[in-house]
C-alpha positions as CSV (number, residue, x, y, z in Angstrom):
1,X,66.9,74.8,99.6
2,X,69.3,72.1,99.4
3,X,72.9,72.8,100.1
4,X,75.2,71.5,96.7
5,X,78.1,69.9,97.3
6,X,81.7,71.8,97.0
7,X,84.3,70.2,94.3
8,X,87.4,71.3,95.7
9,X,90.6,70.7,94.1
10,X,92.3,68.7,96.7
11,X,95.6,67.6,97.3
12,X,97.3,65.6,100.5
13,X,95.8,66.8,103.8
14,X,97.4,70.0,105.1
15,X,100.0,70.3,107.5
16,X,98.4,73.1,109.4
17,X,96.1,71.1,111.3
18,X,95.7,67.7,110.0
19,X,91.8,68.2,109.6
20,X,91.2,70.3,105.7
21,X,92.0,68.9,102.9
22,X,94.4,71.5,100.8
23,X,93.3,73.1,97.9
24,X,95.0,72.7,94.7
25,X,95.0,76.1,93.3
26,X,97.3,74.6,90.3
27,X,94.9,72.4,89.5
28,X,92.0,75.1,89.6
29,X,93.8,77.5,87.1
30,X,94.7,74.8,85.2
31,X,91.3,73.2,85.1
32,X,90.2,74.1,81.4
33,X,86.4,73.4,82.7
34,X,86.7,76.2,84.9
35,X,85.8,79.4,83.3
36,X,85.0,81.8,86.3
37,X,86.6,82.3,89.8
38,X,84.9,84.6,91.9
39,X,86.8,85.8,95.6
40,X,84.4,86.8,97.8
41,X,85.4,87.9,101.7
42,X,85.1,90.5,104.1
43,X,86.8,93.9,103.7
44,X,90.7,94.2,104.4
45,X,91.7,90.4,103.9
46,X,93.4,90.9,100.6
47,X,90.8,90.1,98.1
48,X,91.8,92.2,95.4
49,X,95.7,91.0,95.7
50,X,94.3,87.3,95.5
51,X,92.5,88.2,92.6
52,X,95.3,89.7,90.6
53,X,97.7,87.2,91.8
54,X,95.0,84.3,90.7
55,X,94.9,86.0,87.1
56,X,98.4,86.6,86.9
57,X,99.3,82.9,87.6
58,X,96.6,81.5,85.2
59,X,97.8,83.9,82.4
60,X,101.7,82.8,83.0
61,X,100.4,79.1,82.9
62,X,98.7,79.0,79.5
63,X,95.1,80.5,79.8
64,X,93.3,84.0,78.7
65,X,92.4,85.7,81.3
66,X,90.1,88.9,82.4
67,X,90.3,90.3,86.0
68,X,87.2,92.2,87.0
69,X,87.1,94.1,90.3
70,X,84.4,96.1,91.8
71,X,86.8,96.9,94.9
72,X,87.0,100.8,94.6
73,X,90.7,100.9,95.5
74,X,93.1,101.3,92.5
75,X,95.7,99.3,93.6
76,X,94.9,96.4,91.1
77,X,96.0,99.2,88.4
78,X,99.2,100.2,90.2
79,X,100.1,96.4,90.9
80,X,99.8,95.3,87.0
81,X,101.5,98.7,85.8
82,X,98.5,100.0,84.0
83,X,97.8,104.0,84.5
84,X,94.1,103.7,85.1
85,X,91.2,100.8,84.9
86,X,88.3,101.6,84.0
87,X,85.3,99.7,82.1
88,X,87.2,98.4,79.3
89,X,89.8,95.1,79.4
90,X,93.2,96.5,79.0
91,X,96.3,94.4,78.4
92,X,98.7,93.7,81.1
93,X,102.1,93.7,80.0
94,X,105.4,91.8,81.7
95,X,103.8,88.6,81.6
96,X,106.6,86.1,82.4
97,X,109.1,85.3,79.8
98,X,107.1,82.0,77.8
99,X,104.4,82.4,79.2
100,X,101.8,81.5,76.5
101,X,98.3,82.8,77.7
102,X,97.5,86.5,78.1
103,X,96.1,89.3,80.9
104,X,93.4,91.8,80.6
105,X,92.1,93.8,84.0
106,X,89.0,95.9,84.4
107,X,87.5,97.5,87.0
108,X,83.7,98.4,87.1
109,X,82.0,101.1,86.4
110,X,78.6,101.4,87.9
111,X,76.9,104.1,85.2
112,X,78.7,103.3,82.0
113,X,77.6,99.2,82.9
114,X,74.2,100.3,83.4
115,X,74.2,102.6,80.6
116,X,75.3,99.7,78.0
117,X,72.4,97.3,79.0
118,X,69.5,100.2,78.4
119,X,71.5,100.9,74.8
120,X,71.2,97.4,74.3
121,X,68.0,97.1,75.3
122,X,66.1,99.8,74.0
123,X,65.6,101.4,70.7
124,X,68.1,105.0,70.3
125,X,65.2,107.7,71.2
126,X,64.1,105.3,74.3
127,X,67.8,104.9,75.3
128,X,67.8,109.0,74.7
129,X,64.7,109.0,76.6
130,X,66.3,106.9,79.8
131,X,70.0,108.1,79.3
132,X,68.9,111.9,79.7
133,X,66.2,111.4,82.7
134,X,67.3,112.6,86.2
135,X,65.7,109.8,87.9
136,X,68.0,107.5,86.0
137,X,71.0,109.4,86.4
138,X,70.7,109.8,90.0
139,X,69.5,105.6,90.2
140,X,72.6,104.4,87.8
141,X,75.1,106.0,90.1
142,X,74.3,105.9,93.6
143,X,71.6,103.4,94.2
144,X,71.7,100.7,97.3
145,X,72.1,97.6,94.9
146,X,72.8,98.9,91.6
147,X,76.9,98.4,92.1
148,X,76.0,94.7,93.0
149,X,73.9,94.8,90.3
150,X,75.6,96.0,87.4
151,X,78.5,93.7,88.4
152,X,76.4,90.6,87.5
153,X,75.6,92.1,84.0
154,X,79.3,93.2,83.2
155,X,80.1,89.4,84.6
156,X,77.4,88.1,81.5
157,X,78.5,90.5,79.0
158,X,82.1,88.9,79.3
159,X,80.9,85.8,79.6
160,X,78.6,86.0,76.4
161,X,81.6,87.6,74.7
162,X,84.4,85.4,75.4
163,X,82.1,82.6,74.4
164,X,81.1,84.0,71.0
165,X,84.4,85.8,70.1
166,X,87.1,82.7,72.1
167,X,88.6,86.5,73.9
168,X,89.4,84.5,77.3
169,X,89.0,81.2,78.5
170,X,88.6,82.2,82.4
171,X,87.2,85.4,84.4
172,X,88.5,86.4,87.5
173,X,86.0,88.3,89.7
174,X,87.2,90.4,92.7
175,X,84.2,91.4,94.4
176,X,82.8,94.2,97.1
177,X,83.9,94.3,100.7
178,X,82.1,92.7,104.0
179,X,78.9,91.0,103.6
180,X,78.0,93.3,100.4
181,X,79.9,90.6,98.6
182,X,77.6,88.3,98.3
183,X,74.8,91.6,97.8
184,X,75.4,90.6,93.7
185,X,73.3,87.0,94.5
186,X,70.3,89.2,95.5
187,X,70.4,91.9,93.2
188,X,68.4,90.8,90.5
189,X,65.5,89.9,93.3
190,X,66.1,93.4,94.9
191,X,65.8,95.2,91.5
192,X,62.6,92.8,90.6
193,X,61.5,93.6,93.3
194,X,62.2,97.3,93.3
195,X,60.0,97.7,89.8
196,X,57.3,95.5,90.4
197,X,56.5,97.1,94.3
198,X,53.0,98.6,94.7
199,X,54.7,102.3,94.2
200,X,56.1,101.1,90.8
201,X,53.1,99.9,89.6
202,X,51.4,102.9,90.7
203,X,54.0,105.1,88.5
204,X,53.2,103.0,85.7
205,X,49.6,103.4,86.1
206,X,48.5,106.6,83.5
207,X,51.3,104.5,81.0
208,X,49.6,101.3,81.3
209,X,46.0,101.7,81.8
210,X,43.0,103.1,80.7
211,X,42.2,106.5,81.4
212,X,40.0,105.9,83.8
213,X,42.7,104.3,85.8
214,X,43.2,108.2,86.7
215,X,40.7,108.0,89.0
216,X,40.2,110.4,92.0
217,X,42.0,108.3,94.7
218,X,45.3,108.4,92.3
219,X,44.8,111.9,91.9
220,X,45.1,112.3,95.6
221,X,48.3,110.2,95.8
222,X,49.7,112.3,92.9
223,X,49.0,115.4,94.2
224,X,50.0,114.5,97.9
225,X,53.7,113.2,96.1
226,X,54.0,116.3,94.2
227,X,54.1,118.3,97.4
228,X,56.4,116.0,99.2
229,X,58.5,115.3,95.9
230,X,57.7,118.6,93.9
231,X,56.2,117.9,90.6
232,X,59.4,117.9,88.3
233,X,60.3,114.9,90.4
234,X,57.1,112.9,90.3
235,X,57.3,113.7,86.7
236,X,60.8,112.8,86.2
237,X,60.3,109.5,88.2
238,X,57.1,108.6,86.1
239,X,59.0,109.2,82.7
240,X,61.8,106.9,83.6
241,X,59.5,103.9,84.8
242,X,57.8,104.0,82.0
243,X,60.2,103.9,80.0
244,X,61.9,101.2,81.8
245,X,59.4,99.0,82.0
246,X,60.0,98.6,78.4
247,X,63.7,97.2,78.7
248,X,62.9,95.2,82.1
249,X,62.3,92.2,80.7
250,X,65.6,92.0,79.0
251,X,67.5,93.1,82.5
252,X,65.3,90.4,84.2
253,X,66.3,87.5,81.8
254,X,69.7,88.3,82.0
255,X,70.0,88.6,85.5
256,X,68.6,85.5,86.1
257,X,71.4,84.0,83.2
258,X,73.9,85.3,84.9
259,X,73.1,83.6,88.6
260,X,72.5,80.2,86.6
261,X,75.8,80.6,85.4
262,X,76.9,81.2,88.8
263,X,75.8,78.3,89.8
264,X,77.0,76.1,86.8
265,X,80.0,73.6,86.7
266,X,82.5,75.9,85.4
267,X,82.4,78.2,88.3
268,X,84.4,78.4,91.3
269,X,84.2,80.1,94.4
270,X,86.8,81.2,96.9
271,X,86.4,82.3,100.1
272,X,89.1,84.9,101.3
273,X,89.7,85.7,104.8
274,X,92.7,86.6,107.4
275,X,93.5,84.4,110.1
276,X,91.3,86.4,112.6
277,X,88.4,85.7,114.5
278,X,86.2,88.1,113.1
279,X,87.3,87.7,109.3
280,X,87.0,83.4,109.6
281,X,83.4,83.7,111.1
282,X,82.5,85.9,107.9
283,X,84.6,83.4,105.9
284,X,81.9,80.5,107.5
285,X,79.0,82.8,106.5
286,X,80.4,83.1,102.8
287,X,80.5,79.9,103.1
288,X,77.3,78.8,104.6
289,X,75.1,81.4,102.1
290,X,77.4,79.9,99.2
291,X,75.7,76.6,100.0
292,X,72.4,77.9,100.7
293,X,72.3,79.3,97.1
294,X,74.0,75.9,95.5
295,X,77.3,78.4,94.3
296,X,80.0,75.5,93.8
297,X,83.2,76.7,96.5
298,X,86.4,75.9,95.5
299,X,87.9,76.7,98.9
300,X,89.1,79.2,101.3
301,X,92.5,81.2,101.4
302,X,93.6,81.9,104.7
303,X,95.8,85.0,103.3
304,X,98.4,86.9,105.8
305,X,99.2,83.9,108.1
306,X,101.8,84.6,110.2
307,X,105.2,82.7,108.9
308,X,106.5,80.0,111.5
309,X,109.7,80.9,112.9
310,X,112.8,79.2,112.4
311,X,114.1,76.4,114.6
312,X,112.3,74.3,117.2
313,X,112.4,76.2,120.1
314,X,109.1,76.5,122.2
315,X,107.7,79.7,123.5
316,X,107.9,78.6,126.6
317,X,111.6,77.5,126.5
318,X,112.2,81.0,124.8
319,X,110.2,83.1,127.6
320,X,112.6,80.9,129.9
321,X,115.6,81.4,128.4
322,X,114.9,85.3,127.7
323,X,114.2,85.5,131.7
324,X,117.8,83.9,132.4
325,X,119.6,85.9,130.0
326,X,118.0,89.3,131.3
327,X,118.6,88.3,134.9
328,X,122.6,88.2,133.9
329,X,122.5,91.3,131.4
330,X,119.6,93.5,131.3
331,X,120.1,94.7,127.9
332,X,120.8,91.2,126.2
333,X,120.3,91.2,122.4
334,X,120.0,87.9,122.6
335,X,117.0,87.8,125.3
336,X,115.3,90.7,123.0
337,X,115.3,88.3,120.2
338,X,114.1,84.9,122.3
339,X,111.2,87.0,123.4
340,X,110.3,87.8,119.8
341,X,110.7,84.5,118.9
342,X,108.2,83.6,121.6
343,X,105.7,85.6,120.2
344,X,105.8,84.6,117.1
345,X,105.4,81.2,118.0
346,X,102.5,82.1,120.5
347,X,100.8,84.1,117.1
348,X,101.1,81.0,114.9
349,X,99.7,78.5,117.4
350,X,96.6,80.7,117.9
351,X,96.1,80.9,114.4
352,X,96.7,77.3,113.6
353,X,93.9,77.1,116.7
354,X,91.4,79.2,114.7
355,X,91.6,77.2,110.9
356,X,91.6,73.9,112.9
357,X,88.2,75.6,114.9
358,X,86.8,77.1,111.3
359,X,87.7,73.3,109.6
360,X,86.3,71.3,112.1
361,X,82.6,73.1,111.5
362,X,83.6,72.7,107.7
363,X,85.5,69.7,107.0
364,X,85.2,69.6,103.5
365,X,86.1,72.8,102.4
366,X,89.6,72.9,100.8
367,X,92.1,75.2,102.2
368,X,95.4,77.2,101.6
369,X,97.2,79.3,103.8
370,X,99.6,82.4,102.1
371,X,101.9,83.2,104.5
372,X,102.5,87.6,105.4
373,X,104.9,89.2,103.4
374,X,106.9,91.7,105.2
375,X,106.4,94.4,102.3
376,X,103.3,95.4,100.0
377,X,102.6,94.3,96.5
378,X,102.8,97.0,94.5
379,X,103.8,94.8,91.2
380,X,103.8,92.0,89.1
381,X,106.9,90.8,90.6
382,X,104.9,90.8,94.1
383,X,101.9,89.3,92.7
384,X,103.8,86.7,91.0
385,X,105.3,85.9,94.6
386,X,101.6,85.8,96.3
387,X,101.2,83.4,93.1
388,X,103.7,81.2,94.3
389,X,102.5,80.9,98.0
390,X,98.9,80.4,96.4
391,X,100.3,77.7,95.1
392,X,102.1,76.3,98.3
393,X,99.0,76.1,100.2
């Protein structure tokens, strides 16, 4: 499949390197067009501050705003000063002082999401019928896939909302850790496939067919399952694909809505990462598979750079320096400091070495770089500063 091409929001070419264009992150939240961010990255790089401090900004400069994460930490909730997230948009108060747009944040849940789209989907005594089966409860909550999933159909739901009801004019989607991010562009395959396997369609047999589909080979199968799987469990497992099967064209057509509208104009992807080998080569996979699957990348945020230290003095004229001093007084302040200095200057060079490595295999991917902060964020004031540095590129 052909790779589409990113539309970054580009401004003068960056300073750190010479070789990415920046991205505009102004212009991005300004963009009326654009209706969904999604940040997408490997675990521990900051997603889920990036996400809040996105929304945050957007809602300060005029627009409605939801943020969704699926990162099971809570410290979106502690950060916006709301007791608890859970499935429902709740307003985020404190917005700047003028500030005409407005905050909502969520964070997933797995069962209630899945829950909603069978009562939606199925008449009350089928919903009953799924709602109350074993086999569902235990596939709702735990799994492989369903989180990834269920995060694509609470994505559509406030989509389909927001367009019919004008609630917010731009989601912000934190997603998963590690590769798992990108798990939500395969789900609805993985759960097509899941229900239309050969097992599947063997559970569905007595529901679909004849009686004579009964026949004594499926007999064997079923009685050779009900030892492994005892027979409440067959049972259970048969009742809930069959009933199922009755709502899995709706989960199916929506699933597949939902990727389109990944894929659509008013959706941008950003790629977070730390300036670390390991976290930019799974920043070029994001980026690579984003292409692959024709999801339209905004850019990359390059989040916990180390800051550049003051003055112009090289490490090696520090180190130098440092070596003089501590010859005259071994316990120089003033040598202690050089030497810091030195590595500090060491650490920004090798990280200015690894974005210009990542943007010479990706020359056209926009990029910011937010700068460590030397305490956590733990509230809007904090997320309004990583705001700010967002901003800054």
């Amino acid at each position: 499949m052909a790779a589409r091409a990113s539309r970054p929001r580009v401004g003068p070419l960056a300073a750190h390197g010479g070789t990415a264009p920046t991205l505009d992150v102004d212009a991005l939240l300004d963009d009326r067009g654009t209706g969904i961010i999604v940040c997408c990255g490997s675990g521990g790089v900051g997603k889920t501050t990036t996400s809040a401090a996105l929304a945050l900004r957007a809602a300060e400069r005029g627009r409605k705003v939801v943020v969704l994460t699926i990162d099971p930490a809570r410290r979106l909730a502690q950060a916006m000063g709301i007791e608890r997230l859970d499935n429902t948009p709740r307003p985020v108060t404190g917005l700047a002082p003028g500030a005409t747009g407005s905050l909502d944040a969520m964070m997933l849940d797995m069962k209630r999401t899945f829950d909603e789209v069978v009562e939606s989907q199925a008449s009350p005594e089928k919903a009953r019928q799924i709602l109350e089966n074993p086999f569902y409860i235990a596939l709702s909550s735990s799994f492989a896939g369903t989180q990834e999933y269920m995060a694509m159909e609470k994505l559509g739901q406030l989509h389909a909302d927001a367009q019919r009801d004008g609630t917010y004019d731009l989601i912000v989607v934190d997603t998963p850790p590690s590769r798992s991010a990108l798990d939500f562009l395969d789900a609805p395959e993985r759960l097509s496939s899941f229900l239309d396997g050969r097992f599947i369609r063997l559970m569905l047999a007595p529901a679909r067919g004849p009686a004579k589909l009964m026949s004594a080979g499926f007999g064997m199968i079923t009685g050779a399952l009900n030892k492994i799987l005892g027979g409440q469990v067959l049972s259970d497992m048969q009742t809930f694909v069959a009933a199922l099967d009755t709502v899995f064209g709706g989960f199916r057509a929506r699933a597949q809505k939902t990727y389109a509208l990944l894929q659509a104009d008013g959706t941008a992807f950003l790629v977070v990462a730390a300036p670390e080998p390991d976290a930019l080569r799974e920043a070029a996979y994001f980026v690579e598979r984003l292409g692959e699957d024709r999801m339209p990348l905004a850019g990359l945020v390059v989040n916990r750079a180390a800051p550049p230290p003051r003055g112009t003095l090289s490490a090696e004229e520090a180190t130098t320096a440092a070596a003089r001093l501590r010859k005259r007084d071994p316990g120089s302040l003033t040598a202690g400091l050089l030497r810091l200095h030195a590595d500090r200057v060491r650490m920004v060079e090798r990280e200015a070495v690894l974005r210009d490595r990542f943007a010479a295999a990706h020359p056209h991917v926009a990029t910011t770089v937010v700068p460590a902060l030397s305490t956590d964020v733990h509230d809007l004031t904090g997320l309004r500063r990583i705001g700010t540095l967002l901003a800054k590129g």
